[in-house]
N, C-alpha and C positions, 0 to 999 in steps of 0.2 A: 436516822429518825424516820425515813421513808417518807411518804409524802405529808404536807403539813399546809394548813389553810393560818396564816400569819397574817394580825391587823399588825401595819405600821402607825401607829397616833404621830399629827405631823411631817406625815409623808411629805406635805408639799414645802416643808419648811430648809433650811440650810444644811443641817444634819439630817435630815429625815431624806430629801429627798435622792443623799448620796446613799442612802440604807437601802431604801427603797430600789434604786438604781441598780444596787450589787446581789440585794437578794432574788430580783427578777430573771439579770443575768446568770447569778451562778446556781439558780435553782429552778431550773424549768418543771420539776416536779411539779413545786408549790405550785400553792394559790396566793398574791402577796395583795391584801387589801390593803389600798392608803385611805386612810381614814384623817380630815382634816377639816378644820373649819374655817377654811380660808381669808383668815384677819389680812390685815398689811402684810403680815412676813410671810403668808403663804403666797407662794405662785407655781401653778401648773405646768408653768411655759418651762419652767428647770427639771422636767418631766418630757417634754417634748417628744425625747428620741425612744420610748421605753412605752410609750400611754396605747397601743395599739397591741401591744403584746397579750398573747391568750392567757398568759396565766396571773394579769394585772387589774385591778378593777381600783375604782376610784367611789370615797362614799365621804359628801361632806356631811360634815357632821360635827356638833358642839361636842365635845368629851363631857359635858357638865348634865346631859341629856341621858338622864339612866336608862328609861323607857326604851327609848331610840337603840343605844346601845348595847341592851340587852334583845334585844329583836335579832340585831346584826349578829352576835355572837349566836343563838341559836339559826337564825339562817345562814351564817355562812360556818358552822359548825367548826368555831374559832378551837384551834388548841394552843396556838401561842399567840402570845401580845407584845411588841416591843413598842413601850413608850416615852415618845420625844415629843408628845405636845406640850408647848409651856412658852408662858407668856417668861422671856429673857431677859430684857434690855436695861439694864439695874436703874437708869436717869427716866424713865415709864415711870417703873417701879415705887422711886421716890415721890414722883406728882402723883401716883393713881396706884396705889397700895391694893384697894378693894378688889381691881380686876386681877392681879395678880391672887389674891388669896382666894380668886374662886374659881381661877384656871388653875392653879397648881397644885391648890390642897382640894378643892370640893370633886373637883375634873377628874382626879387620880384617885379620891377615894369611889366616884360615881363608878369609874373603869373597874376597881377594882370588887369591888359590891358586886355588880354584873358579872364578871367572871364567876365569881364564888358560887352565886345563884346559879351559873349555867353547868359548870363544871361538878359540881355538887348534884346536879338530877343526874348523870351519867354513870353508867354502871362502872365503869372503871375512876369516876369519880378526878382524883388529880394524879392519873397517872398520865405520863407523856406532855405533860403541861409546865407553860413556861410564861410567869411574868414579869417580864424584864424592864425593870425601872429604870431610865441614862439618867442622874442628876450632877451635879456642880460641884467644883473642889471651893464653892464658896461657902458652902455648909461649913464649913471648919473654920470661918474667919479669917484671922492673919496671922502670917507671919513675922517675926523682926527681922529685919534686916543688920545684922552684925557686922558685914563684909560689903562695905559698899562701893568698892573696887572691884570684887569678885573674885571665889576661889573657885580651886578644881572640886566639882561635884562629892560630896565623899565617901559615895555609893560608886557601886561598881557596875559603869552604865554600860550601854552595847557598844562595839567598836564604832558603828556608822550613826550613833546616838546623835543627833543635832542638836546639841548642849551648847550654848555659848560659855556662860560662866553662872557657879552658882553666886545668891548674895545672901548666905547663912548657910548654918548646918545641920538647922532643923527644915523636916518636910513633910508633907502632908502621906499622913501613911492610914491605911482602912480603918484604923483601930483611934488616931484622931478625935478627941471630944469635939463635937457641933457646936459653933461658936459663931453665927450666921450676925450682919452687922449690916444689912439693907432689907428692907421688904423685901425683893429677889431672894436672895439668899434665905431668908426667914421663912421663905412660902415653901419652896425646895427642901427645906432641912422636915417641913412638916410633914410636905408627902413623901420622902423617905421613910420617915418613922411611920406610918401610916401603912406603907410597903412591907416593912420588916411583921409591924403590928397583926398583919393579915398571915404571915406565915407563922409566927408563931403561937396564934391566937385560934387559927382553922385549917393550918398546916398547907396553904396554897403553897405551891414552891414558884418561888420569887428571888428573883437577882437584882442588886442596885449596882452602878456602877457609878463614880463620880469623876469627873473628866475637866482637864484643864481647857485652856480658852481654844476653839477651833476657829482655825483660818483656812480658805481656799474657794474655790468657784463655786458660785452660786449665795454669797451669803448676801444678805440686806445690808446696803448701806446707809446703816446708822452707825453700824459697828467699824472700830476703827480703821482697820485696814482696808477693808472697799471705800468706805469715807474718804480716806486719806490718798486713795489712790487716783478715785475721781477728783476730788478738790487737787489732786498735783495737775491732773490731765489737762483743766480748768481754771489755772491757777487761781485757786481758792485760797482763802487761811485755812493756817491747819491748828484748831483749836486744842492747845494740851494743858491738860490741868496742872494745876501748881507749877512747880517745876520741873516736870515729866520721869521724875525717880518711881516712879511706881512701878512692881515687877511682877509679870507675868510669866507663867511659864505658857508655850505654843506649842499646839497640836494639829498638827496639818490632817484636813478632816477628813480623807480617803484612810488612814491610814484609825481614826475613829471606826469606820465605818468597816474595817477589816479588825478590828475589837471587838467591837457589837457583836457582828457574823460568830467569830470566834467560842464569845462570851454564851451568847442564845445558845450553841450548840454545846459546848466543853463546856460552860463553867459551873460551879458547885452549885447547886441548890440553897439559900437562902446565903450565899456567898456575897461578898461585896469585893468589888476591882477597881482599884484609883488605875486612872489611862492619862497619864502625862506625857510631854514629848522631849522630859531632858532636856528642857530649850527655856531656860530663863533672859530674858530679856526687859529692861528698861524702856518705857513708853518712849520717852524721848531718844534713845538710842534706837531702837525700833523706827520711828517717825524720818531718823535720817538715813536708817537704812534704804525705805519706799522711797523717798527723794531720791537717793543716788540710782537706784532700779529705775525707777520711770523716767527719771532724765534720762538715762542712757539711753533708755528702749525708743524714748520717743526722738531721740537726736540732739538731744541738748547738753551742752554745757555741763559738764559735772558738778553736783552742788548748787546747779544755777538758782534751784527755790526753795533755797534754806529758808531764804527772806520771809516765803508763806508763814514759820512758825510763830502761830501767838498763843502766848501763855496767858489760861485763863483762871477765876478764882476754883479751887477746889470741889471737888464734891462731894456734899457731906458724907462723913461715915467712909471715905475711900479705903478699905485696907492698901496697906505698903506691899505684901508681899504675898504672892501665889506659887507653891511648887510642889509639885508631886513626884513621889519617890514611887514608879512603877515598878519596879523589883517582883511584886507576887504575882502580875501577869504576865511577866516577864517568867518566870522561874516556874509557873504551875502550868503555864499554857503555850507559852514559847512565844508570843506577840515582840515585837519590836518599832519602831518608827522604820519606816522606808525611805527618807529622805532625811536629808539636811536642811535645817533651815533654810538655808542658802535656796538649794535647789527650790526647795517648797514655794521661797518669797518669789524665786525666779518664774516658776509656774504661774501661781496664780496674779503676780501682774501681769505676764503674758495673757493670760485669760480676759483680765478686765480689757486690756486694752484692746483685745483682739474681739471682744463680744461689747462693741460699746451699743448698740441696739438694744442688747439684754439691761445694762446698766441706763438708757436713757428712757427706758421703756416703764424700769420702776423708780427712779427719781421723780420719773412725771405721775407715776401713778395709772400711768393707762395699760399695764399689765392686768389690771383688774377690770378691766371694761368688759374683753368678752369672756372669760370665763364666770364672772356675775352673772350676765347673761343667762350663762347656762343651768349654771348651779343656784338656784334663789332658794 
């Protein structure tokens, strides 16, 4: 594609800022704007090693801001867009609906409006152009759980696939009806449609992709696994809903972030790619997984803080089951998971535990002192 001037939306966020990270590194061509409006889950500091590099610029900024964001797209003479801004946290979501429906659908339609406008005065118009949606496999609802033992997968995964066991035989595949079951999910499933609406309404070429739950360094802990890792470090409780049968599939987010890359450059024009990690697991089986990991690492007793675990009331609307059958980017573009579970959990506890600065820096909240500062 030769050289290319690429806003990230979300750069500075969990997934974003691993985007960010790889497309700086493996593309010194580019130009890679991070473009972010540094809420709570934004932090800079996970940017650190990369924020000095010549072909990296940093531009906060609301996505909800057309004005703004169409300025940026003719000054920095945008041809692709890949966006990860978006308010996440499904338990937000449920208290404060509102902010989520006006970062995920008004944010995504502002971005996309701008493009259209910009890309549309251009003589070549939408050639060499790319805007690339990452949304949720929460768009699709739930699964049942039939197998609640767990069977072998019954797709035919990669050999180094980090699969634990499936718990059904149905799985979320592209072609899946939207069946979204929280505000989160509801807001995501709009700007999807909203995404598609624009290519086949003005022919912009646009890719969605929807991706299972991402774990690894760098993410905010609210979410369970850095939560769970600090509250072990601390011995915390470790709060799990109901009876902790809920099942997720896990995607170690390096191995996202080598999708994305993938996806933005190979994949089809108004294409959609589920990115799962073959790794269905049990909150509660998960939860003793991290205990056993971080006892070890830290020298403790094996199992010694089971005791942390308390079961709390449900949350309303929780689907049962999440899992993605990646088979069509597996077979159209060659993608695979690079790790095992195992390895992945072993990585990024080593991470938290080895970066507790980073981790004590945004529990307190003072990650945001000086970069405020700067950017107001």
């Amino acid at each position: 594609m030769g050289k290319r001037n690429i806003v990230i939306t979300g750069g500075a966020g969990f997934i974003g800022s691993h985007v960010v990270r790889l497309f700086v590194n493996k593309y010194p061509e580019y130009r890679i704007v991070n473009l972010d409006k540094l809420t709570y889950a934004g932090n800079l500091s996970n940017l650190s090693d990369i924020e000095n590099r010549p072909n990296y610029t940093f531009v906060k900024m609301d996505i909800c801001d057309f004005d703004a964001f169409l300025q940026l797209m003719q000054r920095e003479k945008v041809d692709g867009i890949i966006h990860l801004a978006a308010e996440s946290h499904v338990d937000r979501s449920i208290k404060d609906p509102f902010t989520f429906a006006r970062t995920n659908v008004m944010g995504t339609l502002s971005l996309l409006q701008a493009a259209k406008l910009y890309w549309e005065s251009l003589p070549g118009k939408y050639k060499g152009k790319r805007f690339y949606h990452i949304s949720t496999d929460e768009v699709y609802g739930a699964l049942e759980v039939t197998h609640p033992d767990g069977i072998e997968p019954p797709f035919a995964a990669p050999a180094n696939a980090p699969h634990h066991k499936a718990y059904g035989e149905d799985f979320f595949h592209e072609t899946t009806n939207y069946n979204p079951h929280s505000p989160y999910s509801a807001s995501k499933a709009s700007s999807d449609h909203f995404v598609r609406a624009f290519h086949d309404t003005y022919g912009m070429p646009t890719i969605v992709t929807n991706c299972s739950n991402n774990y690894g360094p760098y993410q905010f802990p609210e979410k369970l696994i850095p939560l769970f890792i600090n509250n072990i470090r601390h011995r915390q409780p470790l709060p799990v809903y109901g009876k902790g049968e809920n099942i997720r599939d896990w995607l170690f987010v390096e191995d996202h972030a080598r999708a994305i890359d993938l996806i933005f450059h190979r994949g089809a024009i108004a294409g959609t790619y589920n990115i799962g990690g073959f790794n269905e697991w049990k909150n509660i089986d998960l939860v003793k997984v991290l205990i056993r990991t971080v006892d070890r690492l830290l020298g403790r007793p094996e199992g010694a803080d089971l005791d942390l675990i308390t079961h709390v009331p449900d949350r309303p609307g929780h689907d049962a089951r999440y899992a993605i059958d990646s088979s069509k980017l597996r077979k159209e573009l060659g993608w695979e998971p690079s790790l095992s579970f195992e390895d992945g959990i072993e990585k990024t506890v080593r991470w938290y535990l080895e970066n507790e600065a980073w981790m004590d820096n945004v529990t307190s909240g003072d990650y945001q002192a000086y970069y405020k500062n700067m950017y107001r």
